[in-house]
Every structure is written in C-alpha cells, then in structure tokens.
C-alpha positions as CSV (number, residue, x, y, z in Angstrom):
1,X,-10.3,-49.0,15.8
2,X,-11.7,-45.9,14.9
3,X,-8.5,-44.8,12.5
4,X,-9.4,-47.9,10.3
5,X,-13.1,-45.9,9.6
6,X,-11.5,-42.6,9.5
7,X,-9.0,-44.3,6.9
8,X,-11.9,-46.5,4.9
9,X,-13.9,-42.9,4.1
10,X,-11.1,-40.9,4.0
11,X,-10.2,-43.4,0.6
12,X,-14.3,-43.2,-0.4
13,X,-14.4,-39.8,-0.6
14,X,-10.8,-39.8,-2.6
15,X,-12.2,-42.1,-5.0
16,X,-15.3,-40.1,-5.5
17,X,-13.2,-36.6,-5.6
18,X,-11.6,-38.0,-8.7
19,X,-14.0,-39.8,-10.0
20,X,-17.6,-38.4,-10.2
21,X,-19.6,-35.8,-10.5
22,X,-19.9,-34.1,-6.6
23,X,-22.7,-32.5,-7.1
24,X,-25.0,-36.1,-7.1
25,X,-22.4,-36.8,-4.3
26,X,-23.6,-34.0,-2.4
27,X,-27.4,-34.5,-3.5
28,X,-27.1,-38.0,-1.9
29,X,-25.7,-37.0,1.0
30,X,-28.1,-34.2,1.5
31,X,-30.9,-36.6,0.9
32,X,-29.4,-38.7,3.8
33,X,-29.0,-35.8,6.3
34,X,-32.4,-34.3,5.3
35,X,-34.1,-37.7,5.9
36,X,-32.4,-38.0,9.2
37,X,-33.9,-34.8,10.5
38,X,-37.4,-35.7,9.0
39,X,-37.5,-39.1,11.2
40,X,-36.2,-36.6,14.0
41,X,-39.2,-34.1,13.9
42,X,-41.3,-37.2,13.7
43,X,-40.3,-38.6,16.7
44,X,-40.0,-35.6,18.9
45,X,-43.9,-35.1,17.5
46,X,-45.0,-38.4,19.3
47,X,-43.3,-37.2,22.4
48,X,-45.7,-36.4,25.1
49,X,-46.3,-32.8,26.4
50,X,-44.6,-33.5,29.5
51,X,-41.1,-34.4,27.9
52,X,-42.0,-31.7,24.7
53,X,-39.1,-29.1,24.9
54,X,-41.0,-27.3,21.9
55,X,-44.4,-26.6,21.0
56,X,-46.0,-29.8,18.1
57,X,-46.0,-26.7,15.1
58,X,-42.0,-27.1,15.6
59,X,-42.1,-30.3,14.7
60,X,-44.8,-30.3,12.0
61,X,-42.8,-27.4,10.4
62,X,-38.9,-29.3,10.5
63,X,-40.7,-32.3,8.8
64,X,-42.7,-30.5,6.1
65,X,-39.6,-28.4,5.5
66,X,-37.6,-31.8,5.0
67,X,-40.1,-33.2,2.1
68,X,-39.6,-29.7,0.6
69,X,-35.9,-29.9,0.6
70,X,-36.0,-33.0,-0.7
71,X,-38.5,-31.7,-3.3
72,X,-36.0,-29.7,-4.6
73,X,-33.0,-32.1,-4.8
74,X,-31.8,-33.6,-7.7
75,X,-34.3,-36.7,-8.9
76,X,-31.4,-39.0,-9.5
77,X,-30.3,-37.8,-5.7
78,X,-33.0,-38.6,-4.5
79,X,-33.9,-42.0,-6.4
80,X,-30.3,-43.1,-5.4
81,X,-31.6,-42.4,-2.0
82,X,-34.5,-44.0,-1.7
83,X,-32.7,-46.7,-3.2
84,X,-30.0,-47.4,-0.9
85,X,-32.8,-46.2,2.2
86,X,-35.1,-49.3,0.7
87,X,-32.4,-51.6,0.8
88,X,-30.9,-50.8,3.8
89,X,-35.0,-51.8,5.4
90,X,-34.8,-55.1,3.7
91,X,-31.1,-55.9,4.8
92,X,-32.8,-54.9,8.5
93,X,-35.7,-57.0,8.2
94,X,-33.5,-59.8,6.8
95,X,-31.2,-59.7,9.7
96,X,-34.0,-59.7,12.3
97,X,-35.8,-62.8,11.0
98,X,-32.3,-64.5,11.1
C-alpha cells in the first residue's frame, strides 16, 4: 500500500507549505539527513580492514563534517531534532521491554 504513504506525506508537506515557516521545515529535515550520515560514517569506522572500501580518515572526516553542519543549523532545528531523535529512543526502548 505504498500510494496510502505517498498520499499521507504528500498531505504533510501540503499542510506545512501553507502553514509554516520552511525554512525550520528544512532545518529539521537537514538535521535528520545529517544525523543519518553521521551514524553512517560511524559504522563504516567499526568496519574491519578487510571489509573497509575506504581508508578510517574517510570516515572520521564525514562524521566531524556532520557535527559541523549541524553546528551551523538553526538552534530551534536542531532542538526540534534532538527532540523528536530522543523520543523516538524512548518509544524504541519502550517497545523492546514490551
């Protein structure tokens, strides 16, 4: 039922179009993308060199890059993030002892 998601965001991101500010819409979401490709580099660093497709500095550089992004977003972007990241880990750890 994929047309039902593709629906259920297309009417998300109409709601937000015409109803807030899209530049904190866009500072959330690049919060989320950014944090994505921060636990990314993290786990391709704990790879081991035999499955390592490119040297550890790679790594260390796409994560530190990530925090500085992030640096740079807006705070309430970010606090909305960390927000919604911190809930998301309690729902998780909720769930699992369920």
């Amino acid at each position: 039922m994929p047309h039902r998601a593709e629906l259920a965001v297309g009417a998300v991101v109409l709601v937000l179009v015409l109803t807030v500010d899209l530049r904190g819409v866009i500072g959330f979401s690049s919060f989320g993308v950014l944090v994505y490709y921060l636990v990314a580099n993290l786990a391709a660093l704990r790879q081991g060199d035999g499955r390592r497709r490119y040297p550890r500095w790679a790594q260390v550089l796409g994560a530190a890059g990530c925090v500085l992004l992030v640096a740079t977003l807006p705070v309430t972007a970010v606090a909305t993030g960390l927000a919604v990241l911190a809930l998301g880990l309690v729902l998780r750890r909720w769930r699992l002892r369920a």
